[in-house]
N, C-alpha and C positions, 0 to 999 in steps of 0.2 A: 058408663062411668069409667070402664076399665080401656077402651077406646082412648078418652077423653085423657087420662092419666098418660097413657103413652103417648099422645100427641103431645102433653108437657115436657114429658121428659126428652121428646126427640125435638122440644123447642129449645130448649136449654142448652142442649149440647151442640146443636147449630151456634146459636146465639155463642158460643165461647169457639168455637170456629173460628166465626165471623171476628168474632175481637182480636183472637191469635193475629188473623189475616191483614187487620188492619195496623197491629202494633209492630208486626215485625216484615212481611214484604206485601206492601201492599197492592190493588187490583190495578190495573190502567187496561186500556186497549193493546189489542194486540200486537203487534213490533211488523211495520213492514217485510224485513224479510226474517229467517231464522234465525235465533237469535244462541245456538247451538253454532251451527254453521258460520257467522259471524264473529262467537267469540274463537273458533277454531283460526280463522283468519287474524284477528289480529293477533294472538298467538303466534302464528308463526310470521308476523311483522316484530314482534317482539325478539322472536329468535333471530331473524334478516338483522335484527338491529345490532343484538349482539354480538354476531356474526361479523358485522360492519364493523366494528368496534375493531374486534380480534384481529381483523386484516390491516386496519389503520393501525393498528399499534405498532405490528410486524412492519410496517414501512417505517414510522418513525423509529423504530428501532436503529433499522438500517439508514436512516438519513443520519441519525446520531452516528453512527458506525462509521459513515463519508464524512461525516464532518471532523472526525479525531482522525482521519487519516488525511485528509487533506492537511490539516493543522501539524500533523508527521511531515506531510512533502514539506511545509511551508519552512518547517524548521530546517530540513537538509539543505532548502535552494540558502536558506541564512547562513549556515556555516560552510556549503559549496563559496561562497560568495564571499565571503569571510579570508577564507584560505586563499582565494583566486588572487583578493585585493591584497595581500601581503606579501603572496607572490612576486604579483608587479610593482611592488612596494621595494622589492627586497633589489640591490644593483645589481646583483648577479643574477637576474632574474634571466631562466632560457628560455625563448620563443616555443621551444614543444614540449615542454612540461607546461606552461602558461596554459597552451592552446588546447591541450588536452584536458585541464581543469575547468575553463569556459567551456568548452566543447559540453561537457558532463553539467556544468551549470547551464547552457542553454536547453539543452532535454528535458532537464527537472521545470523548466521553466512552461515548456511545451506541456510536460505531463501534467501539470500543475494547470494553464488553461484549459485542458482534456477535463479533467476532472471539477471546474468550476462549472462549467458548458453543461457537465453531466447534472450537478448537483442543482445548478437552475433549473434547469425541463425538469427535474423531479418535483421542485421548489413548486413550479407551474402545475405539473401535476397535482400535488399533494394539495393545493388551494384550489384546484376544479373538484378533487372528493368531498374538500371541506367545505365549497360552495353547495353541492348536493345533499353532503349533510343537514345543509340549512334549510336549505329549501323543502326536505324534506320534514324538521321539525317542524316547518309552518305549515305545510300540507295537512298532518298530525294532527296538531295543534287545533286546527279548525274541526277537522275531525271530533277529537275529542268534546269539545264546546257543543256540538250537536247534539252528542251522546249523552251530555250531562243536563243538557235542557229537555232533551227525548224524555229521561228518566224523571228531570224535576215535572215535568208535564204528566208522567206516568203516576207519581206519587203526590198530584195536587188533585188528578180525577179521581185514584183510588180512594185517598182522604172522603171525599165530597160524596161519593157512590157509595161505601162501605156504610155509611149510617143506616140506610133504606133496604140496601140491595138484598140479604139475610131474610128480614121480614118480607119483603113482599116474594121472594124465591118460596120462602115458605108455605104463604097465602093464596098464590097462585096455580100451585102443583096440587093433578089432582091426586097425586098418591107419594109415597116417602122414596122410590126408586127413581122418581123424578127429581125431585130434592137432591139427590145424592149427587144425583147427576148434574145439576147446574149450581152443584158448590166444588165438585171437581174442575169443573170448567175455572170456577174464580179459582181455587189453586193452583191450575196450570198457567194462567195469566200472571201470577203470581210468579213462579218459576220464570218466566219470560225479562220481568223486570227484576230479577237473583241474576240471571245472565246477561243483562244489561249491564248492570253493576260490575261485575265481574270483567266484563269488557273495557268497561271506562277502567277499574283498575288496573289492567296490564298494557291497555295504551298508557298510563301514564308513568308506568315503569320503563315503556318501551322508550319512551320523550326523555326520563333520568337519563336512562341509556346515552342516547343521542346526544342529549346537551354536555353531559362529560367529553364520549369522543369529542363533542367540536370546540370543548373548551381546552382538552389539552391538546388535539392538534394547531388548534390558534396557538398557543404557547410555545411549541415546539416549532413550526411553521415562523415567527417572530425569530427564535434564536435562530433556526437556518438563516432567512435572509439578514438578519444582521452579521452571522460569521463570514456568511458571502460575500457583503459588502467589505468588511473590514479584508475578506482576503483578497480582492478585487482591487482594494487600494494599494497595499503590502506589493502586489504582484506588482503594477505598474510602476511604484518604485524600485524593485529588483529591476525589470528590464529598465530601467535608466541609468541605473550602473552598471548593470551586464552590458550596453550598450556602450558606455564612457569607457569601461576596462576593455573592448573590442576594438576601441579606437585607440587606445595606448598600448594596444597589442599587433594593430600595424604598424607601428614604428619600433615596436623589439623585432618582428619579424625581421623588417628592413636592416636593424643592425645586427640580427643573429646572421642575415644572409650574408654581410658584408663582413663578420668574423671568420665563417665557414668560406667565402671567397680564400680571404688569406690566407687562413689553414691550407687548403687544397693548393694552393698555388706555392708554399713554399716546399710544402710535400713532393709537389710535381718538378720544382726544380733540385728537391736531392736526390728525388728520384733520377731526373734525366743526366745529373752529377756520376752516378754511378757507375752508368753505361749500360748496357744490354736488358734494354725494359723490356723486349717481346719475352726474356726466357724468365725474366723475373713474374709477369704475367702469369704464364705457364706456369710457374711453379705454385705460386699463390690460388688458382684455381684449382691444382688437384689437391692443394692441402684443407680449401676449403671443402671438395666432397670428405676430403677424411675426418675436416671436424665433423658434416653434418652425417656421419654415420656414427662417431665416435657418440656425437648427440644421442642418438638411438637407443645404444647400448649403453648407456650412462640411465637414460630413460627407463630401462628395464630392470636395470637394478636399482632404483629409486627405492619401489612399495619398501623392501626389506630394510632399507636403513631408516624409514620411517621413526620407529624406534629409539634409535641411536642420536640424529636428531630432534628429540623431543627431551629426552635426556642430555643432550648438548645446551638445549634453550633455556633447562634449566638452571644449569651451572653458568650459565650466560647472563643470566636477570643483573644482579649484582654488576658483574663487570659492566654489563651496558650500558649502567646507572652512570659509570663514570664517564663515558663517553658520549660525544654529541650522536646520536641516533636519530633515522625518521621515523616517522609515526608508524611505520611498516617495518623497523628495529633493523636497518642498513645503515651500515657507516661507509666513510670514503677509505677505500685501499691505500689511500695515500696521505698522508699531511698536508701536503701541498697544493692539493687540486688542482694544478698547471693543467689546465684541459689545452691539448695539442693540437686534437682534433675530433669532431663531434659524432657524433652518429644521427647514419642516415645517409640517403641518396649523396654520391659525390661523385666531384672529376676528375679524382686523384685515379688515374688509369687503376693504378699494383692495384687497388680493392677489387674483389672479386663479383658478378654479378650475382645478383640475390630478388629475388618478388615476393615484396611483402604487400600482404591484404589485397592480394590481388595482384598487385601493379607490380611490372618487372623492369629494373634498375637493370641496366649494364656496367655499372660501379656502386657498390653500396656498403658504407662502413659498419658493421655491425657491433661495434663499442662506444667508446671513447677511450683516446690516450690522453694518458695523464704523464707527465713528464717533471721528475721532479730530482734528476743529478740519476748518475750510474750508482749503484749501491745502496739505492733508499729503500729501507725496511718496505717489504708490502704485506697488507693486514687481510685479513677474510674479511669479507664487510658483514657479516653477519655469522651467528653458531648455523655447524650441520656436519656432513662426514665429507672428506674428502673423497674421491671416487675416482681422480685420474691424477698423477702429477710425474714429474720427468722428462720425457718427449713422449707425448700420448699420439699424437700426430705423426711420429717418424714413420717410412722415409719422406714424406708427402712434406712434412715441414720439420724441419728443425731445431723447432725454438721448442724452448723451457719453459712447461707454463703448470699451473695447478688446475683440476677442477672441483670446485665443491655443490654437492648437494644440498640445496636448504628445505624447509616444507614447502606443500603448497605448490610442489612441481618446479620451484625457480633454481637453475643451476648459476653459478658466477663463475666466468674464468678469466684466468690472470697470467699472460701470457707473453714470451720476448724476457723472461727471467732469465737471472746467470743461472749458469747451471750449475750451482749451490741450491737445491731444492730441499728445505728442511720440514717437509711434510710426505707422507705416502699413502696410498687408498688404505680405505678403512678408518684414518685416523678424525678423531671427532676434534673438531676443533672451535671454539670461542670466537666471536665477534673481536677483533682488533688483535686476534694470532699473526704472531710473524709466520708467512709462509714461504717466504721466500725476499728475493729483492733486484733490483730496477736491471735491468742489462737489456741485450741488443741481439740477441737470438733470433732465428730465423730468418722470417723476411720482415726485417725492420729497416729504415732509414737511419737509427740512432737509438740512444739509451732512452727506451721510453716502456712505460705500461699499457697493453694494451688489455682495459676493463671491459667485461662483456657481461652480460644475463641472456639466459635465455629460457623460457616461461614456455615449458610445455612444446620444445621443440622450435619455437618461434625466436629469432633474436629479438628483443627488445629494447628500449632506449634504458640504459642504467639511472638515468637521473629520474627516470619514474618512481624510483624505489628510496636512491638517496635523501639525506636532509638536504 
C-alpha cells in the first residue's frame, strides 16, 4: 500500500513536469548540429554585422567630408573665375596679372577633376560594400527561414509527442532512477529548441542591423552620385570659359607685347641720346648688387618692426576706406598711373640682369615706371615703417628713393626721387603718405618713378598687389 502511494505521488509530479515541458519549451528531436556552438556563431555574425555597420558609417562619414570640400573647391574655381573675367573685362587689363589669375584658375580646375576621380572610385567602392551588404542579407535571410521552420517543426512533434511520452516513460521503466533519467533526456531536448530560439532571435537582430546599414548607405550613396553629377556639369562649364577667357588672353598678350615693344624701344633711344651706354651699364649693375644686399639687410630687420606695422595698419583702416585700394590693401604711388614701362624681361640694355624662377634674363626690369610730370607727390602704396630712404644705394647709385616695410615679408621701393626726401627709417607711415616726389635721380632717362616690390627677397611684379 505504501509502495503503491509513492508510485502516486512520483506519478503526479512527473505528470506536472510533463505539463511544465509542454507549455513552456517544448520536446522535438535533436538539432543536427550543436545548437550552443551554433548560437555562439551567429553571435558573433551578429557582432561581424555590427562591426560592418561601424566601418560603413566611418566611410560615409568621410565621403560626406569630400563632398563639402569639393563643394569648397567648387566655390573658389567660381570666384577665381569671377575675378579673372573682370579682369579682362576691365581695358586696362595687363597680360601678367591676367595670366597669373588663369594660371591659378586652371589648377583649381585640375585639383577639382583630381578630386572628382577620387570621389567616383570611392562612389564605386562604397556600391560594391553595399552590394555585399545585400547579398549578404539574402544569404541570412534564408538562413533564418530554416531556422524558423526547424523550430516550427521542433514545436509541432514536441506538441504531438508530449501527450503520451510522460506516461508511457513512466510505464516502461523498471525502477524511478530510470524515469529520472529519460525525463532529463526530454529536458535537455528541450534546452536544444531555448537555443534555437535564441539563435533565430539574434540572427534577426543581426538582418535589423544589416538592412539599416544598407538603407542609409543607399541614401548617402544617391546624394554622393548626385553632388557628382551636378559637379561634373559645373566643372565642364568652368573649362568653357576658362577656355574662351585663354583665348581673349592671347590677344592681350599680343598687345601687352606690342606696348612693352615700345616702351623698350623709346627707352633705348634715350638711352643711345645720352651717350656712353657701356659706362652707364656698369653703373647700373653695381647698384643693382647694392640694392640686392641692401634687400638683405632691410630683410633682417623686418621681424622687429613687425609691431610698428600692425599699429600702422591700424591707424591706416580708416584712411584706406577713402582711397581706391586692392583687395591686398595697395594703392598706386601715383595719381596718374602713366605706366612708362613694365616689368619683367626687357631689351632696354641700362636694366640690369636678374633670374627669376629659375630663368636668367640678361635685361630685366624689376618695377614699373610710372611717369606722371617732375614734382608729383608720391604716396606709400600701403601702411608700414620705413626702413631706408635718402641714397640708400650710394656710391653704387645715386638716386633718391624710400624703402618701406609692409607685413607679410613685402618691401615697396620708390626710387629716381628729388632729393627732397620727406620720410626717414623708423618712421611708420599710412597708405597714401607723401614720401617724397617724381625727379630724375640716378640712373634714370627722365622724370619718372620707378615702383618696385619685393616679396621675400624676390622682385615681383607691382600690379600683383595693386587695384
Amino acid at each position: 500500500m505504501r509502495r503503491r502511494s509513492h508510485l502516486a505521488v512520483t506519478l503526479v509530479a512527473l505528470l506536472t513536469v510533463g505539463a511544465s515541458i509542454v507549455t513552456t519549451t517544448p520536446r522535438g528531436s535533436a538539432l543536427a548540429a550543436d545548437p550552443q556552438h551554433q548560437l555562439a556563431a551567429t553571435q558573433a555574425q551578429l557582432a561581424d554585422a555590427q562591426a560592418t555597420r561601424a566601418s560603413l558609417q566611418a566611410t560615409l562619414d568621410q565621403q560626406r567630408g569630400r563632398l563639402a570640400d569639393l563643394q569648397t573647391q567648387a566655390s573658389y574655381l567660381a570666384s577665381a573665375l569671377d575675378l579673372a573675367r573682370s579682369e579682362l573685362a576691365d581695358v586696362t587689363a595687363q597680360y601678367d596679372k591676367v595670366y597669373s589669375l588663369l594660371l591659378q584658375v586652371r589648377r583649381q580646375v585640375d585639383q577639382i577633376k583630381a578630386r572628382l576621380a577620387q570621389l567616383n572610385a570611392q562612389i564605386a567602392e562604397l556600391d560594391a560594400q553595399l552590394n555585399r551588404v545585400a547579398a549578404e542579407i539574402g544569404r541570412r535571410t534564408l538562413e533564418l527561414q530554416a531556422r524558423e521552420a526547424l523550430l516550427q517543426e521542433h514545436l509541432r512533434s514536441a506538441y504531438a509527442e508530449s501527450q503520451t511520452s510522460l506516461l508511457e516513460i513512466l510505464l516502461s521503466s523498471s525502477s524511478l532512477d530510470d524515469v529520472t533519467t529519460q525525463v532529463s533526456y526530454l529536458l535537455t531536448v528541450s534546452e536544444q529548441d531555448g537555443a534555437l530560439a535564441e539563435e533565430i532571435r539574434t540572427i534577426r537582430a543581426e538582418l535589423d542591423t544589416r538592412r539599416q546599414t544598407l538603407q542609409e548607405g543607399r541614401r548617402v550613396l544617391d546624394q554622393a552620385r548626385a553632388e557628382a553629377a551636378a559637379q561634373e556639369t559645373s566643372l565642364r562649364l568652368r573649362e568653357g570659359e576658362l577656355a574662351q577667357m585663354e583665348a581673349q588672353l592671347a590677344s592681350l598678350k599680343a598687345a601687352a607685347d606690342r606696348k612693352r615693344a615700345e616702351q623698350e624701344a623709346a627707352l633705348n633711344a634715350s638711352l643711345q641720346a645720352k651717350g656712353d651706354v657701356e659706362a652707364q651699364i656698369a653703373a647700373v649693375e653695381r647698384a643693382a648688387a647694392a640694392q640686392a644686399r641692401l634687400v638683405t639687410q632691410l630683410q633682417n630687420q623686418a621681424a622687429s618692426l613687425q609691431a610698428q606695422i600692425d599699429e600702422a595698419r591700424r591707424r591706416a583702416a580708416a584712411e584706406a576706406a577713402r582711397n581706391q585700394v586692392s583687395a591686398s590693401g595697395f594703392q598706386w604711388p601715383e595719381a596718374g598711373r602713366n605706366v612708362t614701362q613694365e616689368w619683367g624681361p626687357t631689351s632696354f640694355v641700362l636694366e640690369p640682369p636678374y633670374t627669376y624662377q629659375g630663368t636668367y634674363y640678361p635685361h630685366f626690369h624689376a618695377g614699373i615706371d610710372i611717369a606722371d610730370g617732375c614734382g608729383t607727390p608720391l604716396m606709400a602704396a600701403k601702411e608700414g615703417v620705413v626702413v631706408a630712404s635718402g641714397q640708400p644705394l650710394y656710391p653704387f647709385d645715386s638716386g633718391f628713393g624710400v624703402v618701406i616695410q609692409h607685413e607679410g615679408g613685402i618691401q615697396t621701393w620708390y626710387w629716381h626721387m628729388q632729393p627732397r626726401v620727406v620720410v626717414s627709417p623708423g618712421q611708420i607711415v599710412l597708405g597714401g603718405t607723401v614720401v617724397g616726389y617724381e625727379g630724375s635721380t640716378g640712373n634714370s632717362t627722365g622724370c619718372h618713378l620707378h615702383f618696385a616690390t619685393n616679396l621675400n627677397g624676390v622682385w615681383e611684379n607691382p600690379r600683383n598687389w595693386l587695384p
